[in-house]
C-alpha positions as CSV (number, residue, x, y, z in Angstrom):
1,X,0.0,0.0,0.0
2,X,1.3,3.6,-0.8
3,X,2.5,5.4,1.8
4,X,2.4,9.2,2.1
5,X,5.9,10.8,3.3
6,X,5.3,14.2,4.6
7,X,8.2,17.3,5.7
8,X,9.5,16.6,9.3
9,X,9.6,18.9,12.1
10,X,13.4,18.0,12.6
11,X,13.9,20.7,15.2
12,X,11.6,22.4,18.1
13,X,11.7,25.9,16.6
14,X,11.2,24.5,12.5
15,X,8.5,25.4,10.8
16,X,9.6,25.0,7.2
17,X,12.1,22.9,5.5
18,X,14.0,23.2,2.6
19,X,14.8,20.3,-0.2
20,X,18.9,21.0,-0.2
21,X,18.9,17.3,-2.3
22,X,17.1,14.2,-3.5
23,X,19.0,11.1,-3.1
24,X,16.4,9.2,-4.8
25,X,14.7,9.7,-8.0
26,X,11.5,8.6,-9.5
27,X,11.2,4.5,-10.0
28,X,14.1,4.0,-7.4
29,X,13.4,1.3,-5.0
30,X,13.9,2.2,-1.4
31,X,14.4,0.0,1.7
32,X,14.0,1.4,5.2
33,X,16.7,3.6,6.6
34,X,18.1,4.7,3.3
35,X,18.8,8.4,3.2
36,X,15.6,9.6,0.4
37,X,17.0,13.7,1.1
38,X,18.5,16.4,2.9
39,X,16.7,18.7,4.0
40,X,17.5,22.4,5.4
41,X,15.9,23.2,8.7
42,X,16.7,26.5,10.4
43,X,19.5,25.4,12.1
44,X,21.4,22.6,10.1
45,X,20.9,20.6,7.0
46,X,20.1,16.6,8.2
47,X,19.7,13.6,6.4
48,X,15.5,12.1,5.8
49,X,15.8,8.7,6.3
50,X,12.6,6.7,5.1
51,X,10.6,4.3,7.4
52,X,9.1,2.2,4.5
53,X,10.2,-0.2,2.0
54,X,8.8,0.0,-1.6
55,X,9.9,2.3,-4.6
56,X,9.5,5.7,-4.9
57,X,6.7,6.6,-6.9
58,X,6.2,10.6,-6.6
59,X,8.5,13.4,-5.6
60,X,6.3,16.6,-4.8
61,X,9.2,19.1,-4.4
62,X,12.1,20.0,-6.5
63,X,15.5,20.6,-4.9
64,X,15.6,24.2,-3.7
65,X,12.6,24.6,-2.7
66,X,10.8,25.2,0.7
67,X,7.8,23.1,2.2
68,X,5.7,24.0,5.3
69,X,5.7,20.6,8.1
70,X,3.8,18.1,7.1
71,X,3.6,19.1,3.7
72,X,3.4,16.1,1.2
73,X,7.3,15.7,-0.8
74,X,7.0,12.5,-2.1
75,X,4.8,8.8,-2.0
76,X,6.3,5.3,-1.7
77,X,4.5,2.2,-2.6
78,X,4.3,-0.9,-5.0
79,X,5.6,-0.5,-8.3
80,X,2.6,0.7,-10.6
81,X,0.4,1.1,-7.4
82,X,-2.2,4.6,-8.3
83,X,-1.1,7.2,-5.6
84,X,-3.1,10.0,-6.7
85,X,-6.1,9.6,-4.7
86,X,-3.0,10.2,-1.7
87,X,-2.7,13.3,-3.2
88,X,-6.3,14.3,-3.5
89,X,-6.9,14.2,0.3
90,X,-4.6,16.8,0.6
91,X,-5.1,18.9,-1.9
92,X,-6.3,22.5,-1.7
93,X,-9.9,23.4,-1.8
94,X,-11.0,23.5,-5.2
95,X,-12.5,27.2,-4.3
96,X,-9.6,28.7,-5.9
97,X,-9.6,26.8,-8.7
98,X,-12.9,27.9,-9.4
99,X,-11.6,31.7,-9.0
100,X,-8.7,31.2,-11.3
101,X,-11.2,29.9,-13.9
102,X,-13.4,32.6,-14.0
103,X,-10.5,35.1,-13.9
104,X,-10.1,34.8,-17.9
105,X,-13.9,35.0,-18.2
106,X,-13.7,38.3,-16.4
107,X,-10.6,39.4,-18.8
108,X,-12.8,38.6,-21.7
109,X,-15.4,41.0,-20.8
110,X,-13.6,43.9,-20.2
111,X,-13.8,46.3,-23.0
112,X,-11.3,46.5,-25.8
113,X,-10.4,49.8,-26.0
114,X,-8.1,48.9,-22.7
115,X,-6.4,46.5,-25.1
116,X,-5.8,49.4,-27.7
117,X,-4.0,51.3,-24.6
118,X,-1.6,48.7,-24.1
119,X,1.8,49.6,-26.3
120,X,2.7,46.0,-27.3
121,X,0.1,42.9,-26.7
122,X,1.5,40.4,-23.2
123,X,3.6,37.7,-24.9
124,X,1.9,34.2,-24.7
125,X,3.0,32.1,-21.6
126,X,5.4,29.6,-22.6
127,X,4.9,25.5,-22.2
128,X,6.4,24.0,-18.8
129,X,9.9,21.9,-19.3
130,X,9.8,18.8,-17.5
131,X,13.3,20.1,-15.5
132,X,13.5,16.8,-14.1
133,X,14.7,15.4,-17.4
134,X,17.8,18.2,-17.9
135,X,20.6,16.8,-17.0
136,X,22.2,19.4,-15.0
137,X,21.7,20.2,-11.2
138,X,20.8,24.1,-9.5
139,X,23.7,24.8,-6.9
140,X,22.0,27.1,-4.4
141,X,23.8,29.6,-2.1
142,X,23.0,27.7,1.3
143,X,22.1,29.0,4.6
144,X,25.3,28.6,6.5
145,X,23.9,29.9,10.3
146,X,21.4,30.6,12.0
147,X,21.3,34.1,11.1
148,X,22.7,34.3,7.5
149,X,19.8,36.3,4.9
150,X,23.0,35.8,2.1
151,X,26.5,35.2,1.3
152,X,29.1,37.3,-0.8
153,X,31.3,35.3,-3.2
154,X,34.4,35.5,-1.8
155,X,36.6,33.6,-4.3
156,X,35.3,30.8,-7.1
157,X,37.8,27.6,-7.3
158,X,36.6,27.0,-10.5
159,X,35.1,28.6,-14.1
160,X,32.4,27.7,-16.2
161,X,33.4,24.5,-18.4
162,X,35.7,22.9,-15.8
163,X,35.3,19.4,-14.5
164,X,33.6,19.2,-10.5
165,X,33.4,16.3,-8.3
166,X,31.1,16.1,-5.9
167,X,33.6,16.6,-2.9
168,X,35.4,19.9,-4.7
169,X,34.7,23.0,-2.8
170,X,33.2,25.3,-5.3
171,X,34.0,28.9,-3.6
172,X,34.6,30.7,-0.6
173,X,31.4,32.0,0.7
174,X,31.5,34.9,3.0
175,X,29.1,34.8,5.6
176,X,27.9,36.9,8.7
177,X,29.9,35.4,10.9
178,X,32.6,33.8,9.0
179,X,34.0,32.7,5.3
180,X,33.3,29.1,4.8
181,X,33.7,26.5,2.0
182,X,30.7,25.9,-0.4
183,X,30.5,21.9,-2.0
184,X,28.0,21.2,-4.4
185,X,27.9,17.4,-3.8
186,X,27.7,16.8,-7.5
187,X,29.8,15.5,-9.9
188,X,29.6,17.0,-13.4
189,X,30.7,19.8,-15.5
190,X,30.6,23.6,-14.8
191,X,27.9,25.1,-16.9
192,X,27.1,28.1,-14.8
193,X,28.0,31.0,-12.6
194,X,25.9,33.8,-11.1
195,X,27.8,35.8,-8.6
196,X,30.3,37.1,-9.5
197,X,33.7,37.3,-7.3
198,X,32.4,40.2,-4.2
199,X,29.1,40.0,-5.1
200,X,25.9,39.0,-2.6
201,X,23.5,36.1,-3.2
202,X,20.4,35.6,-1.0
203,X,20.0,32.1,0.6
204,X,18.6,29.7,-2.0
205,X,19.5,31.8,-4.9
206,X,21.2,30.1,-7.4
207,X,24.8,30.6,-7.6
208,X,25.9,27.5,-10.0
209,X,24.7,24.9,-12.0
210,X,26.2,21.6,-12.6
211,X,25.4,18.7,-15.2
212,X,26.4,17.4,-18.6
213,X,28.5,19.6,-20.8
214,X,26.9,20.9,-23.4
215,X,23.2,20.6,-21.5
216,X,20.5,23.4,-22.2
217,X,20.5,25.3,-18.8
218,X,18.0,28.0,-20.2
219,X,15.1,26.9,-18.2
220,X,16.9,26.3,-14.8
221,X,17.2,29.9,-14.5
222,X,13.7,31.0,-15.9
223,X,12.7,31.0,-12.5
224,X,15.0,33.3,-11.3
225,X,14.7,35.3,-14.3
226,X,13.6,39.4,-13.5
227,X,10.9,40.5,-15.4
228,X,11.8,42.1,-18.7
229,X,8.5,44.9,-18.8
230,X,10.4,46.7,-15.2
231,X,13.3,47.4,-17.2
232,X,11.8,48.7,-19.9
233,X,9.7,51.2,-17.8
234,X,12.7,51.9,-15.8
235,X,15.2,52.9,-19.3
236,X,12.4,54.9,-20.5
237,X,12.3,56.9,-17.3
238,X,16.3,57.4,-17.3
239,X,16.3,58.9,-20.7
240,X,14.4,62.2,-20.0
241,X,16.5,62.7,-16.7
242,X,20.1,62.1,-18.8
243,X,18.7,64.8,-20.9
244,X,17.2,67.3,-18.3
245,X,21.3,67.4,-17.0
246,X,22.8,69.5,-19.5
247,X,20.0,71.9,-19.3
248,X,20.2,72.4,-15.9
249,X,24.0,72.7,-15.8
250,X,23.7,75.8,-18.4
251,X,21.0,77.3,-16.7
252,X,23.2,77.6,-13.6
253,X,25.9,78.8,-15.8
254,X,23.7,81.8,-17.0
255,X,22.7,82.7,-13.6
256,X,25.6,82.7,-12.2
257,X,27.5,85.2,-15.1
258,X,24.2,87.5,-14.0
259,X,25.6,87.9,-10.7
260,X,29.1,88.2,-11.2
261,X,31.4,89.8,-13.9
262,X,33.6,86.7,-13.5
263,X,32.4,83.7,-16.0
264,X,32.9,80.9,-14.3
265,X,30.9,77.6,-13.4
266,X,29.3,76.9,-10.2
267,X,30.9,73.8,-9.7
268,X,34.3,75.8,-10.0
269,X,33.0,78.8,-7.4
270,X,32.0,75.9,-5.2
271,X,35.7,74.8,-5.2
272,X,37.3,78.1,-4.5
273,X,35.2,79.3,-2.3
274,X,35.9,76.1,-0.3
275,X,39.4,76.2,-0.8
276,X,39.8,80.1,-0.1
277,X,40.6,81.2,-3.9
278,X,40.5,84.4,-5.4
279,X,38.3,83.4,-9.3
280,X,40.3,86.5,-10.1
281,X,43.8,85.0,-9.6
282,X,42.2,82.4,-12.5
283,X,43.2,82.0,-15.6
284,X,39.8,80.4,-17.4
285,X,40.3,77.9,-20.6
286,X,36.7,77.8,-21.5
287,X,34.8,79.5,-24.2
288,X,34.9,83.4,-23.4
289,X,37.7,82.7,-20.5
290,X,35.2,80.7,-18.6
291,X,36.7,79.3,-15.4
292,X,35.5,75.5,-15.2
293,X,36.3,73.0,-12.3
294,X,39.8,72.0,-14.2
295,X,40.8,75.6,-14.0
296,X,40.4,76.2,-10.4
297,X,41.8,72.4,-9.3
298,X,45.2,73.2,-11.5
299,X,45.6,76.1,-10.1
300,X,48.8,77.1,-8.0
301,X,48.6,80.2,-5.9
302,X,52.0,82.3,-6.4
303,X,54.2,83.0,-3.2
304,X,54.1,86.9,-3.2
305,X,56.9,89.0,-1.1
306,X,55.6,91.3,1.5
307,X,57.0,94.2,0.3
308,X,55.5,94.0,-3.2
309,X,52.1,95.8,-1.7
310,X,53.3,98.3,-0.3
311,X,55.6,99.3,-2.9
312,X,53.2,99.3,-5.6
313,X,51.3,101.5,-3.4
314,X,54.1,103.9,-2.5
315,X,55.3,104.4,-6.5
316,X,51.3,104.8,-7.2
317,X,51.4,107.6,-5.0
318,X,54.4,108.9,-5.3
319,X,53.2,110.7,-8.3
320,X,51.4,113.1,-5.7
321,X,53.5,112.9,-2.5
322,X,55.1,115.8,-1.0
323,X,57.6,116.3,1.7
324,X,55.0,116.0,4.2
325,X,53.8,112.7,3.4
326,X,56.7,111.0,3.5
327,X,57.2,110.5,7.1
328,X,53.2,108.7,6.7
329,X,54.4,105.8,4.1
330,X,57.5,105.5,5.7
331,X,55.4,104.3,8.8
332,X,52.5,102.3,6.7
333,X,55.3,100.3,5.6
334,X,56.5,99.3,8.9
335,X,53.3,98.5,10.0
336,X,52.3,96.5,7.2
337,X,50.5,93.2,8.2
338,X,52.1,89.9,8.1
339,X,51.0,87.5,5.4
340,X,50.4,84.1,6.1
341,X,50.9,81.0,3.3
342,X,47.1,79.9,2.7
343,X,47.0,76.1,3.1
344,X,45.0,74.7,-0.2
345,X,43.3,71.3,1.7
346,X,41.7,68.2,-0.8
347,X,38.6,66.7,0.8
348,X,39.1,62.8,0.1
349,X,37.6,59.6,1.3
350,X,37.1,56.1,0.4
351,X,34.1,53.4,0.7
352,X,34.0,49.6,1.1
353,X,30.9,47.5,1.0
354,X,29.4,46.8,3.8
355,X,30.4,42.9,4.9
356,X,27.6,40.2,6.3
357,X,29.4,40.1,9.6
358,X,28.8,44.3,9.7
359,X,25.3,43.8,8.4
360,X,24.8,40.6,11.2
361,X,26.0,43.4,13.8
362,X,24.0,46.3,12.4
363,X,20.9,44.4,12.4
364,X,20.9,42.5,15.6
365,X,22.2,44.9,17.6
366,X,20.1,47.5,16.4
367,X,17.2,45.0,17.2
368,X,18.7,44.5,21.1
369,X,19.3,48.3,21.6
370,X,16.3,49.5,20.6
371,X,13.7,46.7,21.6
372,X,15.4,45.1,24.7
373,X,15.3,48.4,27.7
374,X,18.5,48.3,29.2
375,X,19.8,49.2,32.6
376,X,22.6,49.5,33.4
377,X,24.8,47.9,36.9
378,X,28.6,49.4,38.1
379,X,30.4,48.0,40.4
380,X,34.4,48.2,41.5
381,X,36.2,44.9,42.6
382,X,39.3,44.5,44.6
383,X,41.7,42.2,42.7
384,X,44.3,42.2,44.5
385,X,43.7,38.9,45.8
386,X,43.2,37.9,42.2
387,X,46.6,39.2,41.3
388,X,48.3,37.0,43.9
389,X,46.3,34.0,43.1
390,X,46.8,34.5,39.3
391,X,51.0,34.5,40.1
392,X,51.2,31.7,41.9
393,X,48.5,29.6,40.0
394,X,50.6,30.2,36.8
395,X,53.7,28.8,38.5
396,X,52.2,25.5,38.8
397,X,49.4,25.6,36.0
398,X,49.9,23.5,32.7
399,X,48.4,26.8,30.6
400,X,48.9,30.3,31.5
401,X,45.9,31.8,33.4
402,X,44.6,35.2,32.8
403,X,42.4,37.2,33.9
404,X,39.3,36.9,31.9
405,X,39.4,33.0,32.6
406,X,39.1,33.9,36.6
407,X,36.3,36.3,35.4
408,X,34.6,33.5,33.2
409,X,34.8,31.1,36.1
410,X,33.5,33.8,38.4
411,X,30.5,34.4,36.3
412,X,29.9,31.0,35.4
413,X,29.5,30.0,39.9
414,X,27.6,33.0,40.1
415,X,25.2,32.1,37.2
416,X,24.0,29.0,39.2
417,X,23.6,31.2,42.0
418,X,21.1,33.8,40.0
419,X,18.7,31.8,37.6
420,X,17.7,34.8,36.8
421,X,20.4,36.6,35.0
422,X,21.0,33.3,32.9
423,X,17.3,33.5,31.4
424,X,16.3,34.6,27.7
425,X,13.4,36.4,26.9
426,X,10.8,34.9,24.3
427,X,8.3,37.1,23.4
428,X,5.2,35.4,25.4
429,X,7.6,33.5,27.8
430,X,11.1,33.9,30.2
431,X,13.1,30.9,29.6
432,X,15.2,30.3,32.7
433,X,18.4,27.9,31.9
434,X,19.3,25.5,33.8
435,X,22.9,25.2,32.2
436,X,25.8,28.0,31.7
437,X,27.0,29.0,28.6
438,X,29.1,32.0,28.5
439,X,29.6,33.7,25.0
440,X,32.9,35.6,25.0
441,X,33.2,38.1,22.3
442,X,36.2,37.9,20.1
443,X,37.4,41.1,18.0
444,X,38.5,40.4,14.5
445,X,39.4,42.3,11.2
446,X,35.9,42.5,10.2
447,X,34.2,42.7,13.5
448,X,33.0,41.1,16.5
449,X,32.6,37.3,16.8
450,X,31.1,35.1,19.8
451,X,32.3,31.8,20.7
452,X,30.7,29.8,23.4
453,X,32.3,27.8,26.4
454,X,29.0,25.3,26.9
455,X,29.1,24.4,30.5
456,X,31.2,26.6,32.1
457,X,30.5,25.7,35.6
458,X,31.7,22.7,35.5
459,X,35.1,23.2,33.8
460,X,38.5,24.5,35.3
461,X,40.3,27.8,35.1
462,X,42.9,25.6,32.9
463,X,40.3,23.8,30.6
464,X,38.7,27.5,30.2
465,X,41.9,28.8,29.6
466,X,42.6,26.5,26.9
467,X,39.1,26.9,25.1
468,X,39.2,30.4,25.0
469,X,42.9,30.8,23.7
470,X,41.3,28.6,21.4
471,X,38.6,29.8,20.1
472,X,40.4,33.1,19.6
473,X,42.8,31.5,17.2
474,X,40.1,30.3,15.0
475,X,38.2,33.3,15.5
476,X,40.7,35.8,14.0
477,X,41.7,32.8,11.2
478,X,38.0,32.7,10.3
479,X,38.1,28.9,11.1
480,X,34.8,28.7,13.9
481,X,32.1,27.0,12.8
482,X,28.2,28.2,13.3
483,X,27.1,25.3,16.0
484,X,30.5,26.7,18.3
485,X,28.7,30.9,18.3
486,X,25.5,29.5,18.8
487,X,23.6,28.8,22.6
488,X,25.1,31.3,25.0
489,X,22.9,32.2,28.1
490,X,25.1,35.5,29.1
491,X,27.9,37.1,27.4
492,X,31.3,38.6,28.8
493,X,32.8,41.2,26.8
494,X,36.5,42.4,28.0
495,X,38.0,45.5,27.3
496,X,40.4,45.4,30.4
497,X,43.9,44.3,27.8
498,X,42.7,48.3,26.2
499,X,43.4,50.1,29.0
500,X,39.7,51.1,29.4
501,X,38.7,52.4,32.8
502,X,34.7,51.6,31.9
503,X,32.3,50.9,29.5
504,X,28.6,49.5,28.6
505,X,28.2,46.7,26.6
506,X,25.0,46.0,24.3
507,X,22.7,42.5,25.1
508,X,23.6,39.5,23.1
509,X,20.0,38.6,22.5
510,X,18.1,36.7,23.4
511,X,20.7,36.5,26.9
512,X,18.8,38.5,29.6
513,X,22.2,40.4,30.4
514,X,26.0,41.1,29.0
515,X,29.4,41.7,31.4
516,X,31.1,44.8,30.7
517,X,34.7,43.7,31.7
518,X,36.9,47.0,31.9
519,X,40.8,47.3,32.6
520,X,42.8,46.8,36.1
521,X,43.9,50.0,37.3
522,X,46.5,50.6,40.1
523,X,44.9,53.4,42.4
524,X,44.4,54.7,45.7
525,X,41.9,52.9,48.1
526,X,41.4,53.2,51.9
527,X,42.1,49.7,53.9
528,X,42.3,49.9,57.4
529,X,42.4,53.3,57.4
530,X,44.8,53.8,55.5
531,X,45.7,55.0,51.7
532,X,47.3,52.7,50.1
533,X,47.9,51.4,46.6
534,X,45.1,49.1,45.3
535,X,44.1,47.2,42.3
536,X,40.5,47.5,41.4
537,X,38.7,46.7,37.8
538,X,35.0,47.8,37.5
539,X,32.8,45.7,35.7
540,X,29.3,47.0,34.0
541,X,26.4,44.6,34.1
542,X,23.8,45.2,30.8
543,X,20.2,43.8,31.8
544,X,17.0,43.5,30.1
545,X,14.1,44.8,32.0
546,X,11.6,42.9,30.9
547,X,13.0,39.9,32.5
548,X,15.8,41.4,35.3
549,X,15.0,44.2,37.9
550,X,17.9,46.4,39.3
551,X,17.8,44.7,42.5
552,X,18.9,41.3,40.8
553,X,21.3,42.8,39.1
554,X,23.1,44.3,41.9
555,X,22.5,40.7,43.9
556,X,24.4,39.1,41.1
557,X,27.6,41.9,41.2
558,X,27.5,41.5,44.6
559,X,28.4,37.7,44.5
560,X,30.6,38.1,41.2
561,X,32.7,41.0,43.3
562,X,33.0,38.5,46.3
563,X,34.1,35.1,44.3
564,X,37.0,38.0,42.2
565,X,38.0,39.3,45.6
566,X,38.6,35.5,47.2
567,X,39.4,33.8,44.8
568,X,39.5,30.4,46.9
569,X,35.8,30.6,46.4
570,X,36.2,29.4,43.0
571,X,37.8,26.2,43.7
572,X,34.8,24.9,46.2
């Protein structure tokens, strides 16, 4: 009997999946366990195993292509068995079938003079190609995290008409959170590129196709196509503006001689006037000596001597001077003012694409900042203690010890002491965790990464240590892989190895709160009575208001400050 095999919910927050690729085809025969797909869920792409035995007689979705849960993607049965009346039980209503019938009725009845408007008649939709019978395969840019909307070719390994197996790494896909290798798991020829090198694809668009050389790929990217009557409309609206410019341009050119007896462009008094140039001192090279932008940006301003001035002035009216005037220029000269060289500046700059990690940062954050209400926590710690304990642990410990693994540590014990800081807000619902995973941010080249220790209560200041150094590494090498940035309950982020003396730090959502980790500075503090010289490091504590007050906030500083200031406390 046929069997109908419907889309999995394969994780708990799934509610579509994507057909990344058939492993069966049509007429196949299929025993239980074998792997009929993979399928793309919002977190990973898994293997479908099937749970019958029989041959695969349907396949409802082509590879690419998305499917709600339990959606029907295929039928198993006996060979020759009639599975359409499967498919009839979940069909749609026929309501909109009946709609979409009497659509070209109403068409017909609409008057013709609406046709006459029309400048060139729709073109005739063409015939459906069975694609399942090209021999060629769609490579689609995949979602490579959790949070990835597209990818930017970084580099392509190979060109169109060069041989692929099914285990070559196609390109270098950058990502928001890292550049990773892109395998199209076929084996075949190169037939197409989209993408260029440095330029975006969205998830599931096609970047490549693979089959037999020579193989008509026309209809594979029909789909994709853009529609050819926007482009026309849009050409036809550019002309008149292309030719509107020039007008423009001369009007201003006529206005401007109005005003001034100096012909010169606006463009070029633009340029003088910001760089401080007399239009006079300019030669012009246009028609009728107008001065144009190429006029005023060769120009060199000539080093005058002081004295010149005044001279002129003095042999100008010497012509009329009398003994009694002398004495006057005489003292004009020595009081002449003092020039000073004018400094001709260049206003320059340059622009870069924005990368997917800066438009991962720009858009979560911006979601955090400005949906999340965030308070803010201060609070100075004593680590003097620390100081010691971090000496002579290192004397003894297999890895060196610093001091963001004691703070890691220290936050990880005080996590299981406060539930509540190591909860996530869910829209309808506070999800308090029982397990601590701290996120550490990681600068790199591009931006800000965040790896996460899982289980950080339970794991030495050595083992920390060692994950973290870790992590960086791959981190700034762009080797971390989504599953090791995804899962954190808080976040620390340190600043302390900058020098900073404070700083606030913006949630990691959907943590409740983020650790604003600042630098250890030497100053004065009272102990005993007494001044003396002290080690303290303030530490900032982000929270979420619609799931932390300012009294749990403070509770959770409190023990943090105690287990940094006795650092024994770590090691019950």
């Amino acid at each position: 009997m046929a069997e109908l095999i419907k889309m999995p919910k394969m994780s708990d927050t799934m509610t579509e999946g994507v057909l990344a690729k058939w492993h069966k085809k049509v007429g196949d025969k299929v025993k239980s366990g074998d792997v009929l797909a993979e399928i793309e869920t919002d977190k990973a792409t898994m293997d479908f195993e099937s749970y019958q035995d029989g041959t695969l007689l349907y396949i409802g979705v082509e590879e690419g292509k998305a499917v709600p849960i339990d959606a029907p993607i295929a039928v198993i049965g006996n060979e020759g068995e009639d599975y359409k009346a499967l498919l009839e039980v979940t069909a749609p209503s026929a309501e909109p079938a009946k709609e979409a019938a009497a659509e070209p009725e109403k068409k017909a009845e609409a008057p013709k003079a609406a046709e006459e408007k029309k400048p060139q008649p729709v073109a005739e939709a063409k015939p459906k190609v069975d694609k399942s019978s090209i021999p060629a395969t769609v490579i689609r840019m995949p979602a490579l995290s959790d949070t990835m909307t597209e990818g930017v070719i970084n580099k392509w390994n190979f060109k169109v008409g060069d041989t692929v197996k099914s285990d070559d790494s196609l390109a270098d896909v950058e990502t928001d959170k890292a550049t990773m290798e892109v395998v199209g798991y076929e084996s075949g020829t190169l037939l197409y590129i989209g993408p260029k090198e440095g330029e975006a694809a969205p998830v599931n668009g096609i970047i490549a196709i693979i089959g037999k050389a020579g193989t008509d790929i026309t209809p594979l990217l029909e789909d994709d196509a853009p529609a050819p009557v926007a482009a026309e409309s849009g050409s036809e609206e550019a002309a008149p503006v292309a030719e509107a410019a020039p007008a423009v341009e001369s009007d201003s050119a006529v206005s401007e001689e109005d005003d001034s007896r100096i012909k010169a462009s606006p463009l070029a008094r633009k340029i003088a006037k910001e760089r401080g140039i007399n239009l006079r001192e300019i030669k012009g090279s246009a028609e009728g000596g107008r001065i144009i932008k190429k006029d005023v940006e060769d120009y060199v301003p000539t080093a005058k001597p002081v004295a010149e001035p005044v001279a002129v002035e003095s042999s100008s009216s010497s012509k009329e001077a009398t003994p009694a005037t002398a004495t006057a220029t005489a003292t004009a000269t020595q009081k002449a003012p003092i020039a000073i060289p004018t400094y001709v500046g260049e206003e320059k700059f340059t622009e870069r694409p924005v990368s997917q990690m800066r438009k991962a940062i720009s858009r979560r954050l911006s979601e955090s900042l400005f949906t999340a209400p965030h308070f803010y926590v201060t609070m100075s710690i004593d680590m003097d203690q620390a100081v010691a304990a971090r000496g002579r642990i290192n004397e003894v410990a297999p890895v060196k010890i610093s001091f963001n693994d004691f703070v890691v540590k220290a936050c990880a014990v005080a996590l299981k002491q406060h539930p509540a800081i190591n909860s996530s807000f869910l829209g309808d619902k506070i999800r308090t965790n029982e397990h601590v995973h701290i996120g550490v941010a990681v600068a790199v080249d591009e931006g800000l990464l965040v790896p996460v220790i899982k289980f950080a209560d339970g794991k030495s200041l050595s083992a920390i240590s060692v994950e973290v150094k870790d992590f960086a590494g791959r981190a700034k090498a762009k080797k971390l892989q989504p599953p090791e940035m995804e899962g954190s309950t808080f976040t620390i982020s340190n600043l302390g190895m900058f020098g900073v003396d404070e700083f606030t730090a913006i949630i990691n959502t959907p943590n409740a709160c983020i650790l604003a980790v600042s630098g250890i500075q030497q100053v004065p503090v009272v102990k005993n009575g007494a001044v003396v010289p002290g080690n303290v490091m303030k530490v900032t504590l982000s929270c979420d208001h619609r799931v932390v007050d300012g009294a749990t906030g403070a509770a959770f500083l409190q023990t943090l400050k105690a287990m940094l200031e006795e650092p024994v406390r770590l090691l019950i």
